[in-house]
N, C-alpha and C positions, 0 to 999 in steps of 0.2 A: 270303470271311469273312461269319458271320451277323452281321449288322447290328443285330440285336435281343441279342444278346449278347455281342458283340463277341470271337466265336470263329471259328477258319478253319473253315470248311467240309470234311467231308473229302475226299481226295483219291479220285475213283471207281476202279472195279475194273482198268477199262483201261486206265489213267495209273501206279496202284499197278505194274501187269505190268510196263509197260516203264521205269518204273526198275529193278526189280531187272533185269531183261534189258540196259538200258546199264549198270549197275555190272559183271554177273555176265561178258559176252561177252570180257571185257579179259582177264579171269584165262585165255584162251587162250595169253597170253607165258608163264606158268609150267612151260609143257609138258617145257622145258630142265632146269629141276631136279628137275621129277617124272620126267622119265624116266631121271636121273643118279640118283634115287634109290629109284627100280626096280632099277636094274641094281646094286644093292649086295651085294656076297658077302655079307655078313654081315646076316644076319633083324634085327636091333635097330636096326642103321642103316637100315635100308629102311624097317620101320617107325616112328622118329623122322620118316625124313624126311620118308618121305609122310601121316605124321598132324599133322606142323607144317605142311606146304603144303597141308594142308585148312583147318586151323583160320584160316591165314593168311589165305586165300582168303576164306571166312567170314567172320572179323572186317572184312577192306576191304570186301564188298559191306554188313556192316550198318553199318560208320562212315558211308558213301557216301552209305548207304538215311537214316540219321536225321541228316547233316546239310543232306540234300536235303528232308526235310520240312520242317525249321527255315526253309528259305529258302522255302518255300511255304508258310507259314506266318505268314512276313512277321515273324520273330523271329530274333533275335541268335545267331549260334554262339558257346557261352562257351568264349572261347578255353583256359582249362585244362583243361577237358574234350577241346576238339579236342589238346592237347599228350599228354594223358594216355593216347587212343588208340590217338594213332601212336607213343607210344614201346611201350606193347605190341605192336603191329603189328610194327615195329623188334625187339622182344624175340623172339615167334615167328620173324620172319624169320632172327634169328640161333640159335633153337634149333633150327633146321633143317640145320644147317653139315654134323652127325653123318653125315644122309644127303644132301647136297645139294653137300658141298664148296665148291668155288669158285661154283658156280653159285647158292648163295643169292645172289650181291649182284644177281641180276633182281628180286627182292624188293622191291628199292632203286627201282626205278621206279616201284612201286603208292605206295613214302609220298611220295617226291616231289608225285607227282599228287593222293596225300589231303591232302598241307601245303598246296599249291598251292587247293583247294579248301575247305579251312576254316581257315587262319590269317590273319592279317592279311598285305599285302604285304610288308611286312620279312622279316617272319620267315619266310612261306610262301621269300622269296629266298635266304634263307641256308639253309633248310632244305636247297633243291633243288641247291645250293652245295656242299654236305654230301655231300649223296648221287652230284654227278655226280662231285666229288675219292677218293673210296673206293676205287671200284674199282681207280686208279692206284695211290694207297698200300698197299691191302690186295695186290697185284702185288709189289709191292716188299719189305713186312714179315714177309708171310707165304707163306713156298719152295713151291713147286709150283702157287699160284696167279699164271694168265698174267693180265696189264692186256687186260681185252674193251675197247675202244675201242667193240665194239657196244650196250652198256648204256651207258655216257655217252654216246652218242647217243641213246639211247631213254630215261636219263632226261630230258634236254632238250629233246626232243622231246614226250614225254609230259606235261611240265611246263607247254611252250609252249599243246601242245591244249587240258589243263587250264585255262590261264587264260583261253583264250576261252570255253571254255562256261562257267565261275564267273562272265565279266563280262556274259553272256549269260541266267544263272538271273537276274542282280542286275541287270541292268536290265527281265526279266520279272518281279519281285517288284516292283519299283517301278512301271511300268506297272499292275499287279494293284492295288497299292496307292493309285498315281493315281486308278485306276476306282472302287476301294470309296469312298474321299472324293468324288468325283463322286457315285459313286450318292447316298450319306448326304447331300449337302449339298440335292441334286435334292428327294429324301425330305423334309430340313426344312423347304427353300422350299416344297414342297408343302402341307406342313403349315401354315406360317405363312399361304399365301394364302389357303388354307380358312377358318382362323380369322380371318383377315380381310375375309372374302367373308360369313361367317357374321355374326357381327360388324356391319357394315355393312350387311347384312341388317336382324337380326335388331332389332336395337337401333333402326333406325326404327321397324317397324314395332308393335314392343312398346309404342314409347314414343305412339305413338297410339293402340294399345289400351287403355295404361294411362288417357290421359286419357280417354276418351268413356266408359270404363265410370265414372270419376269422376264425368265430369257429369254419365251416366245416371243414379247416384247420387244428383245433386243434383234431380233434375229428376224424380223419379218420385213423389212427393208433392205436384210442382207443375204437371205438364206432361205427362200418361203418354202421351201420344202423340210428343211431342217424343224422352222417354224410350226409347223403344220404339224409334222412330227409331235413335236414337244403340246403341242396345244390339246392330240389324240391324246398324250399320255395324262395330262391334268383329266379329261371327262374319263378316262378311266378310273384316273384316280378317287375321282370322284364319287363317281358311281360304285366304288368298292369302301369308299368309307361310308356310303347311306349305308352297304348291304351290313359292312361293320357295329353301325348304330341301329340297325335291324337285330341284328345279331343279339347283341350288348342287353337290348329291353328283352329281349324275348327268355335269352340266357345268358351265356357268358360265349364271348369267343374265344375260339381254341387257339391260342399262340404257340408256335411252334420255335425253334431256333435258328433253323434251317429257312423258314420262312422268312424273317426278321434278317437275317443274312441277305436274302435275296433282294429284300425288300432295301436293307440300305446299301446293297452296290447302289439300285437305283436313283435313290435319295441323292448319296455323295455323290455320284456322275453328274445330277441335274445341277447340283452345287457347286458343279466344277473344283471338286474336292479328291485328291487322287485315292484308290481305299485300298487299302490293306489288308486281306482279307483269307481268312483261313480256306485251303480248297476243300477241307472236310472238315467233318465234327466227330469227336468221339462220340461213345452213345452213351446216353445221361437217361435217367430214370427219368420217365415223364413231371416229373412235379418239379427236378431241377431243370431240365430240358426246358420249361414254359418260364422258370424264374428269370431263366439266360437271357429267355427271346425277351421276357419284356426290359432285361438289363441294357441288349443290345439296341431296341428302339427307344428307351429313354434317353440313354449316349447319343446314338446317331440324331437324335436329334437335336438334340444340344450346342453339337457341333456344328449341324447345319445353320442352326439359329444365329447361336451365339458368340461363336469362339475366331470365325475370323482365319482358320485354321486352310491349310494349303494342304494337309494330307492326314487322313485318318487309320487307325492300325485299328483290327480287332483280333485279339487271342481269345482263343478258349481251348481250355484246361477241362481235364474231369473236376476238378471241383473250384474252379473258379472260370469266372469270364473277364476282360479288361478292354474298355473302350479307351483308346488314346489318341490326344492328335499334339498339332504344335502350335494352336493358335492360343488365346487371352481365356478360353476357359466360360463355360458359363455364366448368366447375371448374376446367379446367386452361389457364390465360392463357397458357399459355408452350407451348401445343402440341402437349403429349406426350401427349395422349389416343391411346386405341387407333385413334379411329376416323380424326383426323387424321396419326397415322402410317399406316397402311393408305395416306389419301390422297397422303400424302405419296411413298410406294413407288410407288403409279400416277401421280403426277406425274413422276417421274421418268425412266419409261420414255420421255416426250414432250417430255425436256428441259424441262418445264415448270417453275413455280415456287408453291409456295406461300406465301400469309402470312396470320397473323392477328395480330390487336391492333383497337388501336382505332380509333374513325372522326377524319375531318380535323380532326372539328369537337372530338374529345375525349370526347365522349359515346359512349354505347352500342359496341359491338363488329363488324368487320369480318374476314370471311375472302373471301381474291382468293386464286383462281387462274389465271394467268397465262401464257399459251403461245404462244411465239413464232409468228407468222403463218405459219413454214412446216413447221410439225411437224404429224405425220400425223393 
């Protein structure tokens, strides 16, 4: 199935072949009444009969053909349509009687095996019910026709085989179908982590470009060297979030904690935010070590953004990190920001935990992340 349009894909050339070839090989049993109605003195019954046991033929390998795409297609057989089939199937098979006599009721075996294949199971049960009682009655009703015992064994037969390969198409369509939701879901998570690899990117580093060009702003009437300063560190900036978004499509970029430290003395400096800032780090197992970093640049920039705050504290713990400051706290108090769900999906993977709200003391705002000492 195309996934961008939510159509089945079609079925190729060499797949196409051999369904018509497993429908078409069966109509071999018909040979009995085609050659009963060869041998007919009479030219109108011979031709009746052998132009019903074409048509017959015919119409089973294209019921067969389009209820077999229906099921690779991962779509519904509607069941009036399937009824409506087999009773002309049923209908040719009995306008063949002229030249085929008793021997139409082998006919009987192909709708058995088409019920069998596109009805529900009740009905596909009564149908096949139907068809194997016939031959016995039609023996008895109508003189000169003997009871075959060998077509109710061959529809019962036929009907049996039939319903292993229909439970066989339908547990292949479902599998098929398992797959395509797989793929699609594979496809959205993919999508979501980009946009949140993006994102978490992106959104730092903008939000540090946005201030220094501000205060280069402020500072280039008073300060043009300072200014100039600040204006280098934006086109670096710059240029290290393209190589970032470089990075990001190509693979993933490697966060470090150490790095993300460094990166917001930076930040809070530009912010004129005073920072707090551990002079080492413990050593953390690489998968906490990268949770940290991105703990510490979703924080720092929160603060930068949003919180209005005059001094920012970072601790980190072996098994927790904690961004704090003393300003109003993020716009979104309650956590639902992109960038702390993104953290929230990577804390996850580590069994870890996040929280934000406010500090012990009541003032200013805190985010901990928290990871149990034996997570990777």
């Amino acid at each position: 199935m195309d996934l961008s349009t939510g159509q089945a894909r079609p079925v190729n050339r060499h797949w196409r072949f051999t369904g018509w070839l497993l429908a078409a090989v069966w109509l071999f049993f018909l040979n009995v009444p085609l050659a009963t109605a060869l041998h007919q003195p009479q030219p109108w019954r011979r031709v009746v009969g052998v132009a019903a046991l074409i048509v017959f033929g015919l119409g089973y390998v294209l019921l067969f053909q389009w209820a077999r795409r229906l099921r690779q297609s991962l779509l519904p057989i509607p069941v009036p349509r399937a009824w409506t089939g087999l009773l002309l199937l049923l209908a040719v098979g009995v306008a063949s009687i002229p030249g085929t006599g008793g021997d139409w009721l082998a006919t009987l075996v192909y709708v058995a095996a088409a019920a069998v294949f596109l009805l529900p199971f009740r009905e596909a049960l009564a149908t096949v019910v139907l068809c194997a009682v016939t031959p016995v009655l039609a023996s008895r009703l109508v003189p000169g026709w003997e009871a075959e015992s060998t077509i109710v064994f061959a529809v019962l037969l036929a009907s049996f085989a039939m319903f292993g390969v229909s439970r066989l198409a339908q547990r292949n369509s479902e599998l098929q179908a398992a797959q395509q939701e797989i793929h699609r879901l594979a496809v959205a998570e993919e999508r979501a982590r980009a946009a949140r690899d993006l994102h978490d990117i992106l959104g730092h580093s903008l939000t540090v470009v946005a201030i220094k060009a501000e205060l280069a702003g402020r500072l280039i009437e008073v300060d043009r060297d300072r200014a100039a300063a600040e204006i280098a560190d934006v086109e670096g900036l710059a240029r290290a979030a393209l190589a970032d978004v470089r990075q990001t499509v190509g693979a993933y970029r490697e966060v470090t904690l150490a790095g993300e430290l460094a990166g917001a003395r930076s930040a809070l400096a530009a912010a004129g935010i005073a920072a707090d800032l551990p002079a080492d780090v413990p050593a953390l197992p690489a998968e906490r070590d990268r949770l940290f970093g991105w703990a510490v640049r979703e924080g720092v920039t929160n603060v930068v953004r949003h919180s209005g705050a005059r001094c920012c504290a970072i601790r980190v713990h072996p098994d927790r990190v904690e961004v704090s400051d003393d300003g109003r706290g993020p716009s979104t108090p309650d956590g639902s920001g992109h960038g702390l769900v993104g953290l929230r999906e990577r804390a996850r993977r580590l069994d870890a935990a996040v929280s934000v709200g406010r500090r012990a003391d009541g003032s200013g705002f805190l985010l901990r992340v928290h990871a149990p000492v034996d997570a990777r």
